[in-house]
Steps between C-alpha positions, in 0.01 A plus 500: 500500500190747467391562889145428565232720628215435723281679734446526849216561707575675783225373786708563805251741625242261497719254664561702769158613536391110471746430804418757748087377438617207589728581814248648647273198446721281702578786740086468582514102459828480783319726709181333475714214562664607840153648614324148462850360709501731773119515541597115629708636740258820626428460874077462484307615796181589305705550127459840464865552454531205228216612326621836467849396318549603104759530235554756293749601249555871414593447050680815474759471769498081447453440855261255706377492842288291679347665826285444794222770573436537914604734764687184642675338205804638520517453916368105417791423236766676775392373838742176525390458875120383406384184523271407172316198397737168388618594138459876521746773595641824534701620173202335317563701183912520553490108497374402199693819309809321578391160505378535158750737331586274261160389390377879463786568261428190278125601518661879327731331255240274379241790418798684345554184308152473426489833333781523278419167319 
């Protein structure tokens, strides 16, 4: 039996390439994702604080974050002890993190899926 020859294409840099363009596109769509969650959760006296939330992903490092912008955020999302209109809360941001964990990762896997097709 005479073996056969063939050639192969080697394209796994591309691949890989292809996949981490498109982990960081659902890294930005989950965040989005949780911003537009916990913004329904914000405690609104005039909606400074809700307006000031964004997501963000940093490409090189692969990481997202989605973050609220005032002097007071951080003492809002902490301070279990105030009272808040019927449907917000404290750990506005926390909540919805959790809540939605599994949602945010099939929001990644999809994009990743997206891109290698």
């Amino acid at each position: 039996m005479t073996p056969r020859r063939g050639r192969i294409t080697w394209t796994g840099d591309a691949v890989l390439r292809a996949e981490r363009a498109g982990a960081a596109r659902g890294l930005l769509a989950a965040a989005e994702y949780v911003l537009q969650r916990s913004r329904e959760l914000v405690p609104i006296e005039e909606g400074t604080l809700e307006r000031s939330g964004v997501a963000s992903v940093d490409e090189e490092q692969l990481t997202a974050a989605v973050s609220y912008d005032t002097p007071y955020a951080a003492k809002v999302h902490e301070d279990m002890t105030a009272r808040h209109d019927a449907g917000r809360s404290a750990k506005y941001l926390e909540q919805p993190l959790v809540t939605e964990a599994g949602t945010v990762e099939q929001i990644i896997a999809a994009a990743v899926r997206r891109a290698l097709r």
